[in-house]
N, C-alpha and C positions, 0 to 999 in steps of 0.2 A: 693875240696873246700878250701877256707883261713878262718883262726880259726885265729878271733882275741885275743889278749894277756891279753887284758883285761878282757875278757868274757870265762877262759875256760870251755870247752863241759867235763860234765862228761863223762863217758864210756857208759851209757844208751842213752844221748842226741845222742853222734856218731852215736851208731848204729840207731838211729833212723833217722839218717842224710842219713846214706848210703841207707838207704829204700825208703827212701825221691828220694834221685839221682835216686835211680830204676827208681823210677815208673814215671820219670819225661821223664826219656828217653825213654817207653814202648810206644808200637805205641795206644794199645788197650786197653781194660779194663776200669775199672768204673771210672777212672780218667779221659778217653778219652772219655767216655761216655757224663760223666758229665758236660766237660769242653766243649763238640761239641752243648751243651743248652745251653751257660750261656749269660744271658744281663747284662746287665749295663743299667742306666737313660739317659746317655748324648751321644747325635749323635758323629760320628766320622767318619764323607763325608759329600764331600764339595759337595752342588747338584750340583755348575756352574761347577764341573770336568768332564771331559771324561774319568779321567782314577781313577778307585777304586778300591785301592788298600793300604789302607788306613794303616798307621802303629799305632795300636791302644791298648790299655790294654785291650781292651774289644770287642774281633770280630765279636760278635754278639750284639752288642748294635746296637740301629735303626739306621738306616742311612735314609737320606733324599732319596725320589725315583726323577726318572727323571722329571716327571710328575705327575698328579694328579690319584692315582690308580683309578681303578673300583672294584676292587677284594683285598679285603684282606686274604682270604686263595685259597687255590687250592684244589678243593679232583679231586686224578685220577685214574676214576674207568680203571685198566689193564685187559683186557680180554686174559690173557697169552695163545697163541696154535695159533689164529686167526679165529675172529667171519667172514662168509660168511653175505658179504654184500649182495651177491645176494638173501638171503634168510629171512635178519631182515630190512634194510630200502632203497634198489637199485633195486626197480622192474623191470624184463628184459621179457615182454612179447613176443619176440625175439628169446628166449631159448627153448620157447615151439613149436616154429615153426621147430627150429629144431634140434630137440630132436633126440638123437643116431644118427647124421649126425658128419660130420667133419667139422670143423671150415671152413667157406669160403675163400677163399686168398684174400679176399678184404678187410680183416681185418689186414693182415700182414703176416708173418712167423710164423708157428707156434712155441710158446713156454713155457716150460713148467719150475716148479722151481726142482721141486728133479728129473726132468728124469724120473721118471716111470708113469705121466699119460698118458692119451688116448689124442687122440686129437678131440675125439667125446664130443659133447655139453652133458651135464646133464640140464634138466630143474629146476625151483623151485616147488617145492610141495605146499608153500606157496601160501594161500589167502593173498595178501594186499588191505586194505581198507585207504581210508582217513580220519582224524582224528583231531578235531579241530576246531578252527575257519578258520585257515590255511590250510586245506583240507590235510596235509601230512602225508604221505603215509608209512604204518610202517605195519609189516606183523602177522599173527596172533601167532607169536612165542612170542610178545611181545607185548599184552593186557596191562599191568598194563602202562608199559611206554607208549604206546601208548595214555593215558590218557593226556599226558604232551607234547603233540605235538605241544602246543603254545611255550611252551619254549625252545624246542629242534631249534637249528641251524645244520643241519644234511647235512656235508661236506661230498659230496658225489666221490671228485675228489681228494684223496689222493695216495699220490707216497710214496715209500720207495728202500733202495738200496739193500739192504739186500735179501739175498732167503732162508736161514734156521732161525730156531728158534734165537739162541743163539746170533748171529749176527744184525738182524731183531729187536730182547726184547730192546737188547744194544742200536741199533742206535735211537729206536722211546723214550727211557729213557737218550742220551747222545749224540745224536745226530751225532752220529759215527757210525758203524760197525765193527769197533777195539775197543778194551777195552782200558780204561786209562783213556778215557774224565771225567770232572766232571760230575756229573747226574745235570738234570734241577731243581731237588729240591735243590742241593747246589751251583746253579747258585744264583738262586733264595735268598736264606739264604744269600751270598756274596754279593747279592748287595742290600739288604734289613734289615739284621738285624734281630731280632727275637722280636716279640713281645709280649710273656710271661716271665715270671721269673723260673716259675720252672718246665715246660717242655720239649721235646724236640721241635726242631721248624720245623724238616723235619721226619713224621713218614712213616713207610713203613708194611702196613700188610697182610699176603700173607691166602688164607683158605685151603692148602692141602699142597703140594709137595715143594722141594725147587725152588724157581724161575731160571729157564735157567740163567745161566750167575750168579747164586747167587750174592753176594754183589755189585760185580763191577757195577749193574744195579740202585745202590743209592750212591756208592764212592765219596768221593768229587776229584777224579783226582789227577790231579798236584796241585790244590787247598789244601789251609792246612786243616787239619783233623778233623778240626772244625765242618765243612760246609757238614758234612756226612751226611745220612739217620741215624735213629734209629729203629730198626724192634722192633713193640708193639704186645704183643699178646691178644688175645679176652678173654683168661682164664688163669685165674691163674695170678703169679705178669705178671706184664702186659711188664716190662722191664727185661732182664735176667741179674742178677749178681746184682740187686740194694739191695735187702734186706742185711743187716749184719747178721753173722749166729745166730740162735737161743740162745749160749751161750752167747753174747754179748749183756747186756743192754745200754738201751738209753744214761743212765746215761756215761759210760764208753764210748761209742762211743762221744757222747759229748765232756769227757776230751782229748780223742786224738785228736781231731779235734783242740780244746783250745791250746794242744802244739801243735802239728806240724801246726797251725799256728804263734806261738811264734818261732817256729823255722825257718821257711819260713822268716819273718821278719826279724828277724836277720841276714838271710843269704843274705836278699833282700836289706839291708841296705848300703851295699857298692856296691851293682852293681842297681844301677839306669835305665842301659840301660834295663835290661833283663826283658823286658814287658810279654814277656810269664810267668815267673813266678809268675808275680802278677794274671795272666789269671787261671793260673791253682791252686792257693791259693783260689779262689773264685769258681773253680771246687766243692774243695770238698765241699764248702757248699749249693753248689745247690744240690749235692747230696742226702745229707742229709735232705735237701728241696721236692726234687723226691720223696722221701721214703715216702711221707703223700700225696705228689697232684698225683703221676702217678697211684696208686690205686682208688685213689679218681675220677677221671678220666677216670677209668673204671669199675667201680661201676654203672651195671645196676640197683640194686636194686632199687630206687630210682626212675625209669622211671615206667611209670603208663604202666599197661597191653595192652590196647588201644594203648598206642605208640609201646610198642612191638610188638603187632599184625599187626600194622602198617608196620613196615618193614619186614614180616614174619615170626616172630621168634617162632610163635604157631608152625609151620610145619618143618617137620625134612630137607625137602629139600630144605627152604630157611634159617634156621635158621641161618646158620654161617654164611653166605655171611650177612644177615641181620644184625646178631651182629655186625658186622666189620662196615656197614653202619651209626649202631646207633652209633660207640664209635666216627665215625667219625665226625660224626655231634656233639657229647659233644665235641672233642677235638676243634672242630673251636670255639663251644662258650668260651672255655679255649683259643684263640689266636692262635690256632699252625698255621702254614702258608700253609705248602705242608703238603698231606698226599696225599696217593697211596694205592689204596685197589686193593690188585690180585685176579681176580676171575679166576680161573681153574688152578692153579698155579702150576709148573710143565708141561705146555702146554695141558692142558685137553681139550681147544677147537679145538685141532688139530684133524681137521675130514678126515685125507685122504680117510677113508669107513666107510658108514654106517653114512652119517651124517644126518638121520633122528633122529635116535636116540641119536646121540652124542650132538647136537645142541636141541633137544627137554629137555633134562635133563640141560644143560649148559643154555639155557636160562633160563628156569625154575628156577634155582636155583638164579638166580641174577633179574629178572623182577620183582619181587615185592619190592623186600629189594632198589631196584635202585629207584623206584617208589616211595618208600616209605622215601626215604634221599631226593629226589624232595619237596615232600608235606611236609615234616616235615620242612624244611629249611625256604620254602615259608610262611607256618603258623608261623613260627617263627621270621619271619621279616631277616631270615639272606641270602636268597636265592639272594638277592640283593647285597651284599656282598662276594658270596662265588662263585667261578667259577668251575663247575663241568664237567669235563674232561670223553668222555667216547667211547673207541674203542681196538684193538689189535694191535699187531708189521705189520701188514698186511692185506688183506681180501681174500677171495677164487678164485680158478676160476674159469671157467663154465665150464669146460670139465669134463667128468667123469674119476676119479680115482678106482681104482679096483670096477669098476663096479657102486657103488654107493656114492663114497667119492669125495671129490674136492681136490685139491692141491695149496700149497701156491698162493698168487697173491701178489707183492709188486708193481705192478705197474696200480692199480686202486683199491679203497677199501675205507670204509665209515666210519667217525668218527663224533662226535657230541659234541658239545657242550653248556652248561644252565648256566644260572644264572647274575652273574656279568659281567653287561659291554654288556651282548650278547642280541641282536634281534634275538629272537624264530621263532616258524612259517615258517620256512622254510629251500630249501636244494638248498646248494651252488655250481655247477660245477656240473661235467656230466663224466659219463664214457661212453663207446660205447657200441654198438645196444647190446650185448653180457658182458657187464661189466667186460672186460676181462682189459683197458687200460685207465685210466683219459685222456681226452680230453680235456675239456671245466674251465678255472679256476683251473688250476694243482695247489694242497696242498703238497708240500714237508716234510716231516717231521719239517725242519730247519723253514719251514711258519709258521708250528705249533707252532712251541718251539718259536717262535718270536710273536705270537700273544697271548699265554700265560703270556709271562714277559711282554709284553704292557701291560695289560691288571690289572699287579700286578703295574704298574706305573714305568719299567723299558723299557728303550730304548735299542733291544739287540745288537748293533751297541755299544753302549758307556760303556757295563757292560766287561771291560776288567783287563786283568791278566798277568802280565809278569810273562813267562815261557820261559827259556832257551833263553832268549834273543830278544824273539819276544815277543807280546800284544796276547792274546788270546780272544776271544769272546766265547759266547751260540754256538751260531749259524756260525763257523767259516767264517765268512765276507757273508755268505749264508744267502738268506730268507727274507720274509717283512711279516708284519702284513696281518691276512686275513681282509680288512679295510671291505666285504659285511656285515662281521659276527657281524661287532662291531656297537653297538647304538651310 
């Protein structure tokens, strides 16, 4: 640093300078925390642009969207392991005909994702009934959501490229199956801006195990480090590393805050260019801002029983996943944008055997809490505004695996989507006789990830990034809106 002549730095100022330069050049930590929320008042994108990429003090101040959104936040319920479509809303009466046979060859070659299943059919044990005004068709593992059959858009013809977990988590969170890509919630941030002050604007909360693929499945990529995930938890501080330690009062943390922004200023006063500095100067006090709304923010106390009960939280085998539903649903009414709740996290719905019981308890455990973020958004007037995202990296397939389990399927599987923007009441595309392969109206992941940023009022065609000398997209030049799904 240059020490002006005029101003010398005592020897206490210095070292507080050099701690300064630390933490300036640290990738992580509560300054990077801090600094990946912070807004500002005044837009900084231009809408008439294509390309946004904006050089701004403030990287998360709103930016104009392409279009007029439908959805101001995203919740995305992840079903980490992969829920069988053939057993929650892709009835295959087809399966029962021929049950402990081997697939016919008029279906294809056969083929499997890990190499060890059978190529004999397993049937569904599942009742499905219809449900609604809309008659759709949703099986008895999932009564409560079943209730909500008018709102569900239940895309029954989704692709993915992926065959294991880790690869599969990544691609349907970043629309890759190599690590590196931004995730869609720091697409999302990049070309929108955040619209609270002292939040985070892209949450990520997981209820058990570490998610396959841990962080890189909310990374902002090649994207700057702004535009990250924040993982919140359901108990306890809700963010890690925000509190100051117990020896530290207010008061004190106040006055450091007072100089090392006196110091920052000074040091900011001859370099005019250096935007980041002014960005990360306003870090810390959004921090310091966190410290009161992120607890505030997850302070159930405050929600009446009735709503509790509402998302399950009386019963021990919905209560977590429910928690996480309820915080979700406060954090939208606090503005956050993305949020991503993993149910079975650690791949719990991975049923290679024994998926009566694996699938009996995994649904169980998120059917009512999921039910229950429905009806509470709806009564709340926000379910209009909020687009709620709900499937796995994949779905199953009809063959029997060690006898009673099913094994990955990426190449047909069911995902749904409520709320903002979406015409309910029905299911879009088609897999075949056996639900083994989307046929009719193929959903690609990259369709997905394109009809979610429509949906938030971005065009994923024009949300671009220069990297390494090319323009980068969401959707790497892949994918269109699914236009059945949209009102």
């Amino acid at each position: 640093m240059t020490k002006s002549p005029d101003h010398p730095l005592s020897p206490q100022e210095q070292a507080l300078l050099q701690r300064r330069n630390f933490l300036l050049q640290a990738s992580g930590g509560l300054g990077a925390l801090a600094w990946s929320s912070m807004l500002a008042d005044e837009s900084s994108a231009n809408p008439k642009s294509k390309i946004q990429n904006p050089k701004s003090d403030h990287p998360l101040a709103p930016k104009q969207p392409h279009h007029r959104p439908k959805a101001k936040s995203v919740i995305f319920l992840f079903m980490e392991g992969g829920p069988s479509h053939l057993d929650t809303f892709d009835p295959k009466p087809r399966l029962l005909e021929l049950a402990g046979k081997p697939m016919p060859e008029s279906f294809g070659r056969p083929i499997t994702a890990m190499g060890t299943a059978s190529n004999n059919i397993i049937p569904s044990k599942r009742v499905f009934t219809q449900h609604g005004q809309s008659g759709l068709w949703v099986s008895d593992w999932l009564p409560h959501t079943a209730q909500h059959a008018d709102d569900l858009a239940v895309i029954r013809s989704c692709w993915a490229d992926g065959l294991n977990h880790v690869g599969s988590v990544c691609q349907m969170n970043t629309g890759s199956i190599l690590a590196g890509r931004p995730s869609l919630g720091a697409w999302t941030m990049y070309g929108l801006g955040s619209a609270n002050q002292n939040l985070p604007s892209f949450v990520v909360m997981a209820d058990g195990a570490e998610v396959l693929g841990g962080t890189k499945n909310w990374s902002a990529g090649f994207l700057p480090a702004v535009y990250q995930g924040t993982t919140f938890r359901s108990s306890g501080t809700p963010i890690y590393y925000l509190n100051p330690p117990d020896t530290v009062s207010e008061a004190q943390q106040r006055g450091k805050l007072d100089l090392l922004a006196q110091l920052n200023q000074r040091y900011s006063a001859n370099k005019p260019e250096d935007t980041e500095l002014l960005a990360r100067m306003n870090s810390y006090e959004l921090a310091y801002r966190m410290q009161v709304a992120a607890p505030e923010a997850a302070d159930l106390t405050k929600e009446s029983e009735a709503t509790k009960k509402l998302y399950g939280m009386d019963n021990a085998a919905t209560e977590k996943f429910g928690t996480m539903c309820l915080l979700a649903r406060r954090l939208v009414e606090r503005d956050v944008r993305f949020i991503q709740l993993y149910s079975g996290s650690g791949s719990a719905w991975d049923a290679h055997s024994n998926i009566e019981a694996n699938h009996t308890k995994m649904c169980l455990s998120q059917d009512k809490p999921v039910a229950g973020l429905l009806a509470d958004l709806k009564a709340r007037g926000l379910l209009d505004s909020t687009l709620v995202v709900w499937g796995g990296e994949f779905g199953r397939t009809p063959f029997a695996e060690k006898g009673d389990g099913r094994d990955h399927n990426p190449w047909g599987f069911t995902m749904w989507m409520a709320g903002a923007g979406i015409k309910g009441g029905q299911a879009i595309g088609m897999t075949d006789e056996i639900g083994l392969k989307a046929i009719e109206k193929r959903a690609h992941v990259h369709d997905l990830h394109a009809t979610i940023l429509h949906l938030m009022g971005l065009d994923h065609l024009r949300v671009l990034y220069q990297h390494n000398g090319r323009l980068e997209r969401p959707t790497m030049t892949d994918g269109e809106p699914l236009k059945d799904i949209i009102a």
